[in-house]
Every structure is written in structure tokens, then in C-alpha cells.
PyMOL CGO cylinders between C-alpha atoms (Angstrom):
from pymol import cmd
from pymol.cgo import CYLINDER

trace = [
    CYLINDER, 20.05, -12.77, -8.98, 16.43, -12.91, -7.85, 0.3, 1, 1, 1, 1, 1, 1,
    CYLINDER, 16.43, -12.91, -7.85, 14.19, -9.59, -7.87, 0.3, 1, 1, 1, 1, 1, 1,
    CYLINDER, 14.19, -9.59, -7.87, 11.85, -9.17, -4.77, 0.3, 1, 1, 1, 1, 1, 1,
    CYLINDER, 11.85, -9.17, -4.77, 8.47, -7.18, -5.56, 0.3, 1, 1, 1, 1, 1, 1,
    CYLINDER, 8.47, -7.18, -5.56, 6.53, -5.70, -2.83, 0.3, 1, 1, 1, 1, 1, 1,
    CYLINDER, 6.53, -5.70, -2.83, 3.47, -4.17, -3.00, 0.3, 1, 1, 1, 1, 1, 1,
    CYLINDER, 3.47, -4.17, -3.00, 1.95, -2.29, -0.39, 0.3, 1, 1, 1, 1, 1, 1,
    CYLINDER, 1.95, -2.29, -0.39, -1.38, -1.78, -0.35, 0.3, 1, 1, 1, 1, 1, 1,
    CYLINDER, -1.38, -1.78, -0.35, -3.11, 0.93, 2.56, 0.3, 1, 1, 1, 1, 1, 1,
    CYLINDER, -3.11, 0.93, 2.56, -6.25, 3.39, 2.94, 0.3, 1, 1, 1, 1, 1, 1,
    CYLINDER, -6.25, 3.39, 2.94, -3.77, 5.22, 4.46, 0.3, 1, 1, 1, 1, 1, 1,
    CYLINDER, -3.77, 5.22, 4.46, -1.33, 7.27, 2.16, 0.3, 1, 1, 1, 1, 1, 1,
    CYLINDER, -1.33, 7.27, 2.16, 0.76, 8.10, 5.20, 0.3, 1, 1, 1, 1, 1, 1,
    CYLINDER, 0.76, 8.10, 5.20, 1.08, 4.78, 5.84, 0.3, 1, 1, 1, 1, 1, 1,
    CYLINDER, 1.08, 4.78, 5.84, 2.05, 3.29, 2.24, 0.3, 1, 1, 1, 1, 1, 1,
    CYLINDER, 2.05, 3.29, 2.24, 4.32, 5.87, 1.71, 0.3, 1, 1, 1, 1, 1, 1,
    CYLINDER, 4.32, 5.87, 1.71, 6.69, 5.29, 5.04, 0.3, 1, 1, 1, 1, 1, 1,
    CYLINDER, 6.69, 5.29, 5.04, 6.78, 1.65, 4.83, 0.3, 1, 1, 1, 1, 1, 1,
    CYLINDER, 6.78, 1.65, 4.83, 7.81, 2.81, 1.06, 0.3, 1, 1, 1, 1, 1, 1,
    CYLINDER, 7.81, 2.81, 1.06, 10.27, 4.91, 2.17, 0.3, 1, 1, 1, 1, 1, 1,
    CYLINDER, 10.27, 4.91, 2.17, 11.54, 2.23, 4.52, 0.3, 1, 1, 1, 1, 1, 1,
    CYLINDER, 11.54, 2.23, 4.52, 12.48, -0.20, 1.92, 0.3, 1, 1, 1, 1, 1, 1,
    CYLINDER, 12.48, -0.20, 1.92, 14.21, 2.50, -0.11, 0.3, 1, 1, 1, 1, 1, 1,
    CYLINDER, 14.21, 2.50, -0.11, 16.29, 3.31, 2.88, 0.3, 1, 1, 1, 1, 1, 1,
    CYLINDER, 16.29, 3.31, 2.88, 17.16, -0.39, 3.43, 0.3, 1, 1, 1, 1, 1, 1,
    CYLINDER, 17.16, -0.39, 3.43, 18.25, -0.65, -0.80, 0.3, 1, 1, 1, 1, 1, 1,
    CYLINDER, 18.25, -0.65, -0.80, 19.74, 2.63, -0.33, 0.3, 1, 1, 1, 1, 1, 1,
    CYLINDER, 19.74, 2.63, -0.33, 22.08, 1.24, 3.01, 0.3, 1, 1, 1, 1, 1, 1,
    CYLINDER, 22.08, 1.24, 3.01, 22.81, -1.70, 1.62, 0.3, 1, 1, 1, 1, 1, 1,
    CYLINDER, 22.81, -1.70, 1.62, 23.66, -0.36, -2.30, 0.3, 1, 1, 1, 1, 1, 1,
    CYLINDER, 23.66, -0.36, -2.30, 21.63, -2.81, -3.71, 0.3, 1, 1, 1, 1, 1, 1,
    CYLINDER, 21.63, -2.81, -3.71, 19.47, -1.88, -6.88, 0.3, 1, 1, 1, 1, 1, 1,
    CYLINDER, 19.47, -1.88, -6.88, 16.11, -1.13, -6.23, 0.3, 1, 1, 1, 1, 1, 1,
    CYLINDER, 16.11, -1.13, -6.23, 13.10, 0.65, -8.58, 0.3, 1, 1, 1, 1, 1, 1,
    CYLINDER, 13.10, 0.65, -8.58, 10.15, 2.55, -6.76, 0.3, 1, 1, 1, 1, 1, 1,
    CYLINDER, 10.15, 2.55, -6.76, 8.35, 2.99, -5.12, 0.3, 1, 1, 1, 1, 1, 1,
    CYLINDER, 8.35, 2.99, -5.12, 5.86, 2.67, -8.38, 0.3, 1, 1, 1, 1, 1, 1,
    CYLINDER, 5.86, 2.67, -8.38, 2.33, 4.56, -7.77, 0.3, 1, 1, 1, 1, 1, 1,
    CYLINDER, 2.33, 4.56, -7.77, 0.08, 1.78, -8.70, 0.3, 1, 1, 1, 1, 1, 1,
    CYLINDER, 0.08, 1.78, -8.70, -3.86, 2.94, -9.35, 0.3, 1, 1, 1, 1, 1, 1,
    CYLINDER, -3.86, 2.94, -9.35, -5.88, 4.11, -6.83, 0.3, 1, 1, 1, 1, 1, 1,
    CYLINDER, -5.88, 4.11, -6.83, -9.08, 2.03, -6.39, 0.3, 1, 1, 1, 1, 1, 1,
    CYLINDER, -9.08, 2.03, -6.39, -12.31, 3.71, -5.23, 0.3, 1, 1, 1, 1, 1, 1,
    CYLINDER, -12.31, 3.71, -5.23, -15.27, 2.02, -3.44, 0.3, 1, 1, 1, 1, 1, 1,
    CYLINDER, -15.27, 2.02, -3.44, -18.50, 4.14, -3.93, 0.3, 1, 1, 1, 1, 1, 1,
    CYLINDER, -18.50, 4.14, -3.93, -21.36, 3.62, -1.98, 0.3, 1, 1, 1, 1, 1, 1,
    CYLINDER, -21.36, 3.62, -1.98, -24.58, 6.29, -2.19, 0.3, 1, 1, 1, 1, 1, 1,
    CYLINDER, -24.58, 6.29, -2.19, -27.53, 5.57, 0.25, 0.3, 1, 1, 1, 1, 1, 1,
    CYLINDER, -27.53, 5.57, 0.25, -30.92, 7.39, 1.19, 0.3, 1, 1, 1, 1, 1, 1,
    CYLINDER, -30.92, 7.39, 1.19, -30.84, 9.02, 4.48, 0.3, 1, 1, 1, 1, 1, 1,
    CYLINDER, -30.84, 9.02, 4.48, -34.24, 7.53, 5.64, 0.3, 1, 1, 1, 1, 1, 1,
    CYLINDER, -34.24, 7.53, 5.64, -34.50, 3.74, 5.44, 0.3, 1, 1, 1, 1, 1, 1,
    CYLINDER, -34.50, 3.74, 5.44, -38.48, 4.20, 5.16, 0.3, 1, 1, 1, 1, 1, 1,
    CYLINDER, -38.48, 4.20, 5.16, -38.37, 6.32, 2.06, 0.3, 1, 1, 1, 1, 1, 1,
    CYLINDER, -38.37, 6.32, 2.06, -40.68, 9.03, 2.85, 0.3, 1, 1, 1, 1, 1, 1,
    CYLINDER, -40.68, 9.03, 2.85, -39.11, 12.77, 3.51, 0.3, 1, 1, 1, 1, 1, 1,
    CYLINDER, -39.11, 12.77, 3.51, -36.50, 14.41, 1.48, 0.3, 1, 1, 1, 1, 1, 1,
    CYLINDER, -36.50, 14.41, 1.48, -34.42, 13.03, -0.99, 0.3, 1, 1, 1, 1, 1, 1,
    CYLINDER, -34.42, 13.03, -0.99, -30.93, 12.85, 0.59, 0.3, 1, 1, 1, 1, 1, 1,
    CYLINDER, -30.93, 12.85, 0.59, -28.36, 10.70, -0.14, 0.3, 1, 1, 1, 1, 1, 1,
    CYLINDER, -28.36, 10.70, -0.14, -25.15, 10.05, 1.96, 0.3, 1, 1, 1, 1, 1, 1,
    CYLINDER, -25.15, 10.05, 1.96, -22.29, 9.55, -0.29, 0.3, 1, 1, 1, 1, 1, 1,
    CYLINDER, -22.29, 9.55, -0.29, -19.65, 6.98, 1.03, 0.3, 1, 1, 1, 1, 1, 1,
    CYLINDER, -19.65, 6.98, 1.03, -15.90, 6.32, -0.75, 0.3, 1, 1, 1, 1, 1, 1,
    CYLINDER, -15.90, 6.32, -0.75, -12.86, 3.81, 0.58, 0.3, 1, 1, 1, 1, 1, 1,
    CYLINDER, -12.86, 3.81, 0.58, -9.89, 4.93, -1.25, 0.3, 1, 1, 1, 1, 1, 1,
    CYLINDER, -9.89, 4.93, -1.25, -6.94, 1.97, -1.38, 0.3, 1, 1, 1, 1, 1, 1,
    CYLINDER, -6.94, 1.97, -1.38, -3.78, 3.06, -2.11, 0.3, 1, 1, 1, 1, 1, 1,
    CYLINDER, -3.78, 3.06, -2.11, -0.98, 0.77, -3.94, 0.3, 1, 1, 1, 1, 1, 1,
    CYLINDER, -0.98, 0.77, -3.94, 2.69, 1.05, -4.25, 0.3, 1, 1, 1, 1, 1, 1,
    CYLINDER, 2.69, 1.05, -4.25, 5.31, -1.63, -5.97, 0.3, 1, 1, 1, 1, 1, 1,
    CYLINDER, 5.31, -1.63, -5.97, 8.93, -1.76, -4.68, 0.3, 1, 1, 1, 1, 1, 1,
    CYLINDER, 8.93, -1.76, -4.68, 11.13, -3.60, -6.70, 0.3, 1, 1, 1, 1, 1, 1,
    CYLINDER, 11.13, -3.60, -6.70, 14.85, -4.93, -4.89, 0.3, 1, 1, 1, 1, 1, 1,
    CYLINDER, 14.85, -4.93, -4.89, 17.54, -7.18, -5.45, 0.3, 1, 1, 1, 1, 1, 1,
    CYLINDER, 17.54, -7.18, -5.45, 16.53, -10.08, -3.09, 0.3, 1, 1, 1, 1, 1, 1,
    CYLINDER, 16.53, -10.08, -3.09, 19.79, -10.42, -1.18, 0.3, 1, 1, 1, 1, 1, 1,
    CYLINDER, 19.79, -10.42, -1.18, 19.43, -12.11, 2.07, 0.3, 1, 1, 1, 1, 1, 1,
    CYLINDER, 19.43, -12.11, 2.07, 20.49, -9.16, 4.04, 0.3, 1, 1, 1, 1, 1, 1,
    CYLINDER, 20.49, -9.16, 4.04, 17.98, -6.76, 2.38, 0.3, 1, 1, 1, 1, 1, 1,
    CYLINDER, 17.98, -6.76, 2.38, 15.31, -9.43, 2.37, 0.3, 1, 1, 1, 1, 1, 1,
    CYLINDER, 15.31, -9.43, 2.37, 15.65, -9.90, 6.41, 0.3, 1, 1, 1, 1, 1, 1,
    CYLINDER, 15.65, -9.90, 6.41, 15.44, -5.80, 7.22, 0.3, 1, 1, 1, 1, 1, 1,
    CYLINDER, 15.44, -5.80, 7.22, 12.63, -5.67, 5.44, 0.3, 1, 1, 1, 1, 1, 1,
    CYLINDER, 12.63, -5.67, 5.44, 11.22, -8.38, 6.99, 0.3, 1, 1, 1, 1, 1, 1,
    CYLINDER, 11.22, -8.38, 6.99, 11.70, -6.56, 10.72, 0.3, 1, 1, 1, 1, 1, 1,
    CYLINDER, 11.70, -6.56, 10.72, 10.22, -3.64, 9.57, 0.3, 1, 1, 1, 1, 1, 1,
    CYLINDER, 10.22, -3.64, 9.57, 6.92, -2.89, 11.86, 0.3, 1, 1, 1, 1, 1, 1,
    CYLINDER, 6.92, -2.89, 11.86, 3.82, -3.03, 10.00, 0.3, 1, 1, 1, 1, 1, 1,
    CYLINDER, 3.82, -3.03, 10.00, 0.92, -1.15, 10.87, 0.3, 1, 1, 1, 1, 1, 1,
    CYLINDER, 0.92, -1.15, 10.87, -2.60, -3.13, 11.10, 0.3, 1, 1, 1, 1, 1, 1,
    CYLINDER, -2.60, -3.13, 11.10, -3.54, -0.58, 8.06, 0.3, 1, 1, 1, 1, 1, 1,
    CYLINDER, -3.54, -0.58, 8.06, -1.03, -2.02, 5.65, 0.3, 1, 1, 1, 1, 1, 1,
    CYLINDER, -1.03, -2.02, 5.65, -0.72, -5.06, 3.85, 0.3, 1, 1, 1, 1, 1, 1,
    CYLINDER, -0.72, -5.06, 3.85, 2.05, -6.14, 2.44, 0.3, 1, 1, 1, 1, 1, 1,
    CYLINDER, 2.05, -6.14, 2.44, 2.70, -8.61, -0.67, 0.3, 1, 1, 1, 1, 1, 1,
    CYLINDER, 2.70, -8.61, -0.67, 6.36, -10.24, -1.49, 0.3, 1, 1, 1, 1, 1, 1,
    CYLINDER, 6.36, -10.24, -1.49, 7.27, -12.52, -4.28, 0.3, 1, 1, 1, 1, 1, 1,
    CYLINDER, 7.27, -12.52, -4.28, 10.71, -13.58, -5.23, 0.3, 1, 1, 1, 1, 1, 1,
    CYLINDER, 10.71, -13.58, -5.23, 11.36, -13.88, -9.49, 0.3, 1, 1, 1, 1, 1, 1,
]
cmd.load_cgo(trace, "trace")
């Protein structure tokens, strides 16, 4: 039988974990094996800037960070599981990655 991975990938943690916690639900339902969800690393964009374009004044900086948050879900890719997930309703926040092995 085929594995489906998903990975989920968010700046929202809220976010990554329901549509997480969706799929589980689905494997659960369905009794289908499933593994995750699997905390992947968090990846941190760092940007520091000066405060005043011209350069004169103070030295401030701003300090900027992105976080982007990754999870793996791992099911059996039966055709029933494989369309649920499918209707689940995405936020514009999340992206979502499948691949069938």
C-alpha cells in the first residue's frame, strides 16, 4: 500500500497545528495507520535595519523575524482518506505539500 506524506508548512502555529489535527482525525475515523504530526525545524528569517535611512542620529536598529513553521503527516493513502483530506479548507496562510510513495 502507498504512504501519503504531507507537510504543512504556516507562519501561523495555530494554523499548522489544526489542519494537523484534521488529518489525524480523518486516519483516526477511518482506522487507517497514520504517524504525526512530526515537528519539522522551525526556520527563522532575520532582518536588522537602521531606523534612519540617512544615517545621521542615533544608532537604532529595528529587528525583524518571519518564523515558518513545518509539520509532516504520514497516512496510508487509501482513496477514502486521500479525498477527506483533500476537502479539508485551507487557509491562505498554509501550504500544503502531498506525495504518494
Amino acid at each position: 500500500m502507498s504512504i501519503a506524506r504531507i507537510k504543512i508548512i504556516s507562519r501561523n502555529v495555530k494554523d499548522a497545528n489544526s489542519i494537523a489535527s484534521q488529518i489525524t482525525d480523518i486516519a483516526k475515523t477511518i482506522n487507517i495507520k497514520f504517524r504525526g504530526p512530526i515537528f519539522l525545524p522551525t526556520r527563522r528569517l532575520k532582518i536588522t535595519t537602521r531606523k534612519t535611512p540617512c544615517g545621521d542620529g542615533s544608532h537604532t536598529y529595528e529587528r525583524w523575524e518571519m518564523r515558518i513553521h513545518k509539520r509532516l503527516v504520514e497516512i496510508d493513502g487509501s482513496d477514502q482518506a486521500l479525498r477527506q483530506v483533500m476537502r479539508i479548507p485551507v487557509p491562505d496562510t498554509v501550504q500544503i505539500e502531498m506525495s504518494l510513495s
